[in-house]
N, C-alpha and C positions, 0 to 999 in steps of 0.2 A: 632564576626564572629563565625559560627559554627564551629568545629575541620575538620580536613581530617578522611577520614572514614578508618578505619582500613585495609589494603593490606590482612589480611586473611580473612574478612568478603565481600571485594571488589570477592575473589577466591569462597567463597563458595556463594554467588549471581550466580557466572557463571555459578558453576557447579550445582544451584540447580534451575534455572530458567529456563525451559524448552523452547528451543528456538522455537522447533514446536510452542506448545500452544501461545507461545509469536506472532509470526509470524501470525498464523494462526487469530487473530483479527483483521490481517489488510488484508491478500491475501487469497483468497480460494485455499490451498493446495490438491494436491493428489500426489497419491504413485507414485514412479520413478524409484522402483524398486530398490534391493541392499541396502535395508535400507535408501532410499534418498524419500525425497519432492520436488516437485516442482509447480508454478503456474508466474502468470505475475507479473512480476516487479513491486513492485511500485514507483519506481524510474525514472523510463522512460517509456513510451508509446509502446506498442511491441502487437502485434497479437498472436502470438506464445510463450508458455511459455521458459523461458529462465534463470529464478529465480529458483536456486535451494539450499534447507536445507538439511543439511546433521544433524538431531538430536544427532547421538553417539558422534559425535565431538562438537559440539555448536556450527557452524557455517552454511555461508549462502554466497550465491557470486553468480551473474548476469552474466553470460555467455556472454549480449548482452549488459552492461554499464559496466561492469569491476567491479561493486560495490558488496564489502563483509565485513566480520565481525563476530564476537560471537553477541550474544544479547545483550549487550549494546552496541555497536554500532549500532545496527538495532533499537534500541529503541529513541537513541540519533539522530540519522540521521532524522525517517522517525516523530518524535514529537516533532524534535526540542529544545530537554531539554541539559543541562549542563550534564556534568557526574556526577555530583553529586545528582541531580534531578532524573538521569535515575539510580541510584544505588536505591536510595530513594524507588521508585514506583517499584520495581522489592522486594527489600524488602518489602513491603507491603505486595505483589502480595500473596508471601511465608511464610507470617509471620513469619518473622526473624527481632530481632532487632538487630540495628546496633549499633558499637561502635566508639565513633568520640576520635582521639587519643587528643583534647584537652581539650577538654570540658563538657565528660559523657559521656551519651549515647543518647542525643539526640541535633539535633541544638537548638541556641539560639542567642539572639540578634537581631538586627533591619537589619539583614540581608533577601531580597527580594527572593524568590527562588518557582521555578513552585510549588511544595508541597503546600507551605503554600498558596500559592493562591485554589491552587482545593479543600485544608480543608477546606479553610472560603467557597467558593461556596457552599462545601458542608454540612457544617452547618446553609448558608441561607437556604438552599434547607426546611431542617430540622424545623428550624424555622419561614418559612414560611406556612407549612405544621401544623405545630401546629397551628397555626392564624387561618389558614385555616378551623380545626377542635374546635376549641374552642372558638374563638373570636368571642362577640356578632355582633362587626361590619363589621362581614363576613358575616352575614346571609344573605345577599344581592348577593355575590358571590356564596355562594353555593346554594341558590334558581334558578340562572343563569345555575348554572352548571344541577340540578336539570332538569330544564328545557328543558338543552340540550341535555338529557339522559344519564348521568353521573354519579351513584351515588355513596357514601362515597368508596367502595372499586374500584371504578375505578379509583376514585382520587388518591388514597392511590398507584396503581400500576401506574398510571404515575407522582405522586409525585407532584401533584396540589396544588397549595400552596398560602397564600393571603398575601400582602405586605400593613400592618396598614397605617390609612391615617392617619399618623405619619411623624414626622420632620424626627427624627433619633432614631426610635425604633430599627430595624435593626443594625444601626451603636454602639448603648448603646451595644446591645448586644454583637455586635464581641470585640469591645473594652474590655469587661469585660473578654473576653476568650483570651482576651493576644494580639489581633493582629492592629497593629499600624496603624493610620490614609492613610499612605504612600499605605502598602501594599491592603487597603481595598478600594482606590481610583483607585490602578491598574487593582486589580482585578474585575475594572466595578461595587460595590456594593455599593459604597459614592463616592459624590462629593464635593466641596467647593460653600457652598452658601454664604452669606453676612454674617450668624453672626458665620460662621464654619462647621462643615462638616455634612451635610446629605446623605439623604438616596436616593439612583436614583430611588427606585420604591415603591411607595404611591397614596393608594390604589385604589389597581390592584390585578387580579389575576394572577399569576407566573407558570411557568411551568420550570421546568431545561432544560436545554439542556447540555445533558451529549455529551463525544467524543467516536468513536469508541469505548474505551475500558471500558466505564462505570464512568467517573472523571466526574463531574457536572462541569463545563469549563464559565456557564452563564446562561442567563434567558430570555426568552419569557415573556411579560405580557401585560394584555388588562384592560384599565382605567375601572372602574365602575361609575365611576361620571357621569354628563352630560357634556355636550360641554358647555354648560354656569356655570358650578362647574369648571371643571378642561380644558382647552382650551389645556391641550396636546396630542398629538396622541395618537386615540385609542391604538395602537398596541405600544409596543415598546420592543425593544432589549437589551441587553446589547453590548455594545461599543466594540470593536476591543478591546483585551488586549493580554498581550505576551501568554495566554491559549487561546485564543478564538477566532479561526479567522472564519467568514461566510461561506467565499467560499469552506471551507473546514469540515463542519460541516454539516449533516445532521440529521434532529429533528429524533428521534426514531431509529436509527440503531443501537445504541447498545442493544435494545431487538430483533430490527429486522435481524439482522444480521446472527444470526445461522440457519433462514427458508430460508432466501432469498441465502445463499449455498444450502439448500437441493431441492429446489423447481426451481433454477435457475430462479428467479423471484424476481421484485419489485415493487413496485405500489409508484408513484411517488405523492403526492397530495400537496395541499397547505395550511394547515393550521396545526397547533397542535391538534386542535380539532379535524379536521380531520384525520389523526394518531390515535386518540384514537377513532375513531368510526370506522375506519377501522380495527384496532388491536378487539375491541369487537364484530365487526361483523363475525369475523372469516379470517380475510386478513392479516396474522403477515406480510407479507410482507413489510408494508405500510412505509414510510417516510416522509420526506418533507424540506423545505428548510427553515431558519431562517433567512427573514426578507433579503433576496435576490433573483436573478433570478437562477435559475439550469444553473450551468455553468459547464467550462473543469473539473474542479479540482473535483466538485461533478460525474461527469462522471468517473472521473479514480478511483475514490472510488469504485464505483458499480462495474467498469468492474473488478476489482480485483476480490469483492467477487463473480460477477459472473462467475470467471474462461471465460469471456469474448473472447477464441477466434476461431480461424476457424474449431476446431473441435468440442468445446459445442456452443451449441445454447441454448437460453435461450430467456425470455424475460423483457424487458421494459415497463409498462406502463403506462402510463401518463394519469391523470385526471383533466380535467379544468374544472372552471364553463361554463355553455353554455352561458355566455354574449361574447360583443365583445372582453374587456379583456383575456377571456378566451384561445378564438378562436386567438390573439395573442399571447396569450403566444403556445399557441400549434403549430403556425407557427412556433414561435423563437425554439421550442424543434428540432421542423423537419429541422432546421438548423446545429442542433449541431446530427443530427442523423446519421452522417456518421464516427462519432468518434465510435460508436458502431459495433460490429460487430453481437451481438445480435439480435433476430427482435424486433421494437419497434412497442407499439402501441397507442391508445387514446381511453379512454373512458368517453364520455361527455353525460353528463342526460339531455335529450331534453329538460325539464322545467328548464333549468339553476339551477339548487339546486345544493350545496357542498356536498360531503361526510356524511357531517355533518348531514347538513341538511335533507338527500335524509336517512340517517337514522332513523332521527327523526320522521320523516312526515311516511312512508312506511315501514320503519322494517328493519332486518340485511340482510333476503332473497335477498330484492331489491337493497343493496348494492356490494351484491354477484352475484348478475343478469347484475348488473351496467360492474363489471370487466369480466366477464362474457362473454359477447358482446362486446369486444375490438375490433375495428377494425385498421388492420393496419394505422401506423399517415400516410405514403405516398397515400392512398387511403384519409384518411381524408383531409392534406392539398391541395390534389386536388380538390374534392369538394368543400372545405375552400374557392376556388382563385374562381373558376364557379359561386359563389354567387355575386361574385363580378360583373360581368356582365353580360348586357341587353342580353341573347342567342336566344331571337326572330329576332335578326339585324344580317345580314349580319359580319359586322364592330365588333359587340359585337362577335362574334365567334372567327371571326380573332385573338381583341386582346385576350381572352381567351388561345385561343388557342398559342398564343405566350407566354403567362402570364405562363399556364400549362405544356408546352412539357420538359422546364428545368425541373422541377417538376419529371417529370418523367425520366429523363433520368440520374437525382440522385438515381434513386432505385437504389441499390447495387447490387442486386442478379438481373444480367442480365437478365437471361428467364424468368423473371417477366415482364420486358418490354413491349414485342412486343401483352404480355395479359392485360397490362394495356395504351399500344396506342390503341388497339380496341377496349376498355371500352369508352377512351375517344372520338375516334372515333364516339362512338354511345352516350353520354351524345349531344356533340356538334353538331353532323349530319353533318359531314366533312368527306368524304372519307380517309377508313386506311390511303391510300398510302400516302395522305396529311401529316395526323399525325407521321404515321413512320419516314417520311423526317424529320420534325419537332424537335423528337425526337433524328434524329440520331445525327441533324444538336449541338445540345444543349448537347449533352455527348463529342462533340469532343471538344466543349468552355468548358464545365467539367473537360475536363481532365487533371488528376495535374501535376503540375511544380516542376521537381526537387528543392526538399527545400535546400537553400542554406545554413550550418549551421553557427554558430555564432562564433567567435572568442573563446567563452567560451565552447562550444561545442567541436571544435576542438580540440582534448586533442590526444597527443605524443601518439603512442602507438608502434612508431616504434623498443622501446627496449621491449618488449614483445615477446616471441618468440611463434608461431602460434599453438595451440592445437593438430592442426593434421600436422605437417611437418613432414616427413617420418623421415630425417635424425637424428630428435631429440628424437622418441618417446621411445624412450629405456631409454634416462634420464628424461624425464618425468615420466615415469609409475616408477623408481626406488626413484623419490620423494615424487609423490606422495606416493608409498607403507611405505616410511620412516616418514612421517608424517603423515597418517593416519592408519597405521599399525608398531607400531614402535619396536613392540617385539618382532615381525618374520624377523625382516633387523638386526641380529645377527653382521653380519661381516662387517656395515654400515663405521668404523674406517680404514680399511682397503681399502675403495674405495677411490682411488686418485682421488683430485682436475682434474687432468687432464683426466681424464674420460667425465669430461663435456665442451662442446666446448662450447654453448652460455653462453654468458657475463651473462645473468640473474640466467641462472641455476647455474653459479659456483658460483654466489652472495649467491644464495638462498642455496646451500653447505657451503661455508662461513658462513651463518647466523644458521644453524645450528649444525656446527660445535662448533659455540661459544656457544654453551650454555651444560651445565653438564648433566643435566633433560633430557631423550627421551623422553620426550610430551615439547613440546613447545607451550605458548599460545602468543596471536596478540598480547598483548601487550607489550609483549619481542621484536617483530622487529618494529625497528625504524624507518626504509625507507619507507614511503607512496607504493612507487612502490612495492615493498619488500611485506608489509602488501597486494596489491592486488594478487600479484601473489601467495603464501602463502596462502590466501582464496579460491584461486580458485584450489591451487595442494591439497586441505586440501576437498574439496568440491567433486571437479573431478571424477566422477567413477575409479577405475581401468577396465583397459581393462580385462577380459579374459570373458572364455566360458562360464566357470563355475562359481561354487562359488572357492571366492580368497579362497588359502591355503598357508601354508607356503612353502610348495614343490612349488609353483606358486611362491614366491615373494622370496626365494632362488633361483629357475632357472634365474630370470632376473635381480636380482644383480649379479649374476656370468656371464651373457653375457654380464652386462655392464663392470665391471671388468675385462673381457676377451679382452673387445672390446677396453678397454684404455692400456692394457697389449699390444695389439697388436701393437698399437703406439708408445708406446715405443722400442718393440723387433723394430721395422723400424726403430727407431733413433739409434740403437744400430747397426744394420747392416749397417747403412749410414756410424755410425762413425769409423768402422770396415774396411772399405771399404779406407776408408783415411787416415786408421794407417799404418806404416810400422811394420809388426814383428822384423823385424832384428834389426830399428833404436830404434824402442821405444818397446821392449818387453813386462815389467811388467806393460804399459797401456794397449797392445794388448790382452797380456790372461787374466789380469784382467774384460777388456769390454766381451771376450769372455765365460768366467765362466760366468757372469751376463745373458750373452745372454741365456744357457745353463738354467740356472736356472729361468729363466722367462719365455721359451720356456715349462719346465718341471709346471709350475705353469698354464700356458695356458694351457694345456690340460687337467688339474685336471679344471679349469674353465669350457672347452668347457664341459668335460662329465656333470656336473651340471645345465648346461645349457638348453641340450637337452629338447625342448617341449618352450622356450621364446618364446619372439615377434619375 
């Protein structure tokens, strides 16, 4: 088994992985002002940004799911890797190597781990790619390619690659580079035939499928044989494996990713070829989906990067072929199109041709003409349903018109409505007022039902004490200031525990009290709860007008220290109040000097004060 990776090298991953940049591959950030990012969650579903990075500190924490962290944890959470994995790829990232306290400096052993999986991907990649380029019995592939308007340096930029119609050429190779039958069966590149392990893909042409952040994760490929050579599917994938999952992968977003934030745009298409005739047409925008339908999970990818919500608009949009296929699938989009807050649209080439194809045949102009002329998908999938029926018949209206008014009355953007019931109106030759009713009748069956959440959802939050409750915010803006400004809170020793009333904040005084170090990092606290709240005083803006100063974060440690002093001078008059002078003298003056002197202590606070919350 590999060693544990070095605790000082684990520190300096932290402090030199830039949590922005880390962040920013997976959420379209902007400024928050004060030094801070923000953008949508990708953790939970949310309109409104509520995700926010604080870069000076190296952390990050969700406002609206309570979810925070430095960069490995955000790394760990939203890819699903071990800590060890997410140390791994963050060292990469940096080029820093690491030192494993057992074993050297690098893992070893028959030990399984995400790395060694996205290596071997990414030396088929490689490997294929040479086949690709060299091999006399690719010539066939790349005349294909060739044909499809694709030549050597386009290959070269989407890493087009040819898989020998070989047993286990592929597999000879990884084997010789050190990696075990185990881990090359996981990682989707060998399988176990009858007389031992091959190769899953012979010959075919390949294409990677990398993940958001650029890892080859698996493979696309399309058989070149005939249907009486090889009787397997043309198309095929690689397999579900602990890197690779479909629903969660989109073909070409990691080059497409930095246009489709600046242009607030994606062109959704369907095939890989298609991606790369969109990508050379001049559409970086382009993607597509691997050998599944566009579902939730590829939706909350997009809306992230398209900063998705009720203040940016943006768009969606979707290109089918014009067969009937197509034109279903472009219904099933306009189902899932309320997950968007974006506009979505459809662009389908009357002659049913792909991307690809519509390329090939007519030039990159006509593919830029294609997106060009997008027309909203709800104006499309209305039309889509009108084909459906006989609109010379009485009966055929009708059902139409029952078919269509739902249709409509999912538009989002309301005053869109009452102009696309009069559109319909006049397709079907039914008076507005008909359609209106129609329409209003089918928004109110529309309208959503409190979602019930799930046991797992339902998470405690009643010891959390609320952001903005008046009574607290004086020891909140005094933690915050102490853990993210910790060498203006001079006189931090000196603030009594009893200064803080809620249970959580005097936890979170407690957890900082325990430690020597004024910078405290996550994983020094040990309480879950602890670590969220922590995230979020560590995240949190301070309040003030200006920019924070020390004379700022002095004033409001002295009015909380004023404010707990004053608590006490009352328990000292209470117990003042119950002594007798005469019976118990040297407790009398003694409480009384105290009082004197904590009296005399408050008002050196209150003047320091002057100008707090």
């Amino acid at each position: 088994m590999a060693g544990r990776i070095k605790d000082e090298d684990v520190q300096h991953i932290r402090d030199h992985a830039p949590i922005d940049d880390v962040v920013g591959e997976y959420v379209q950030l902007k400024s928050a002002g004060g030094g801070q990012k923000k953008g949508l969650c990708p953790f939970h579903d949310e309109k409104s940004p509520s995700f926010h990075v604080t870069p000076s500190k190296g952390y990050f924490h969700c406002f609206g799911c309570q979810t925070g962290g430095d960069v490995i944890a955000f790394l760990m959470k939203i890819d699903h890797l071990t800590f060890t994995e997410t140390i791994e790829r963050l060292a990469d990232r940096i080029g820093y190597t690491l030192r494993y306290e057992e074993s050297g400096s690098a893992p070893s052993g028959p030990s399984v781990n995400r790395s060694r999986l996205v290596a071997a991907n990414a030396l088929a990649a490689t490997f294929f790619q040479e086949q690709l380029n060299t091999s006399p019995d690719a010539a066939h592939g790349r005349d294909l390619l060739t044909k499809r308007g694709f030549d050597k340096n386009a290959c070269q930029t989407f890493g087009v690659g040819y898989a020998p119609d070989s047993w286990d050429a592929l597999t000879k190779h990884l084997r010789a580079a050190g990696y075990t039958i185990e881990e090359l069966e996981l990682a989707g590149l060998s399988k176990m035939g009858e007389r031992g392990p091959i190769d899953k893909f012979r010959n075919r042409l390949t294409w990677p499928i990398r993940d958001i952040s650029g890892d080859v994760v698996g493979f696309g490929a399309r058989k070149l044989a005939s249907d009486e050579e090889d009787q397997g599917p043309k198309y095929l994938n690689t397999s579900e494996t602990p890197i690779y999952k479909k629903s969660q992968v989109l073909y070409g977003l990691d080059m497409a990713k930095k246009e489709i934030a600046k242009k607030r745009q994606v062109v959704i298409v369907e095939g890989y070829t298609d991606v790369m005739a969109a990508h050379l047409a001049g559409i970086t925008t382009a993607v597509a989906t691997c050998g599944t339908a566009f579902g939730a999970e590829h939706i909350r990818i997009i809306r992230r990067l398209l900063m998705d919500d009720d203040a940016f608009r943006g768009e969606v949009i979707f290109t089918f072929d014009g067969d009937a296929a197509g034109q279903k699938a472009a219904m099933r989009a306009f189902s899932e199109d309320q997950k968007f807050v974006t506009q979505t649209f459809v662009a389908v080439e009357p002659d049913g041709l792909d991307p690809c194809d519509l390329r090939q045949i007519k030039g990159d102009l006509a593919l830029r003409d294609l997106i060009a002329k997008r027309v909203p998908l709800f104006e499309f999938a209305i039309r889509t349903e009108l084909k459906l029926h006989n609109l010379t018949t009485a009966e055929g209206r009708v059902n139409a018109l029952n078919a269509t008014a739902p249709l409509v009355a999912q538009i989002r953007d309301k005053s869109l409505r009452p102009e696309y019931s009069r559109l319909l109106a006049g397709w079907l030759g039914i008076e507005v007022e008909i359609v209106t009713s129609a329409v209003s009748q089918g928004a109110r069956r529309n309208a959503p039902v409190a979602a019930v959440q799930s046991d797992e959802d339902q998470v405690d939050q009643s010891w959390r004490p609320h952001p903005q409750e008046p009574r607290l915010l004086l020891e909140r803006e005094v933690l915050k200031a102490r853990l993210q400004m910790p060498d203006l809170v001079t006189t931090w020793s000196e603030i009594e525990e009893a200064a803080f009333t809620h249970p959580a904040y005097v936890e979170m005084k407690r957890v900082i009290d325990a430690h020597a170090s004024s910078t405290i990092q996550i994983d020094e606290v040990s309480d879950e709860r602890m670590k969220t709240l922590f995230t979020e005083l560590t995240v949190e803006p301070i309040r003030s007008d200006g920019e924070v100063s020390a004379r700022y974060i002095e004033s409001i440690v002295a009015r909380l220290r004023e404010v707990g002093i004053s608590r006490a001078i009352a328990d000292l008059k209470s117990n003042l109040q119950r002594l007798n002078p005469v019976e118990n003298p040297d407790e009398y003056n003694a409480a009384f000097a105290s009082l004197v002197a904590l009296e005399t202590t408050r008002r050196g606070l209150h003047d320091l004060a002057i100008g707090s919350l």
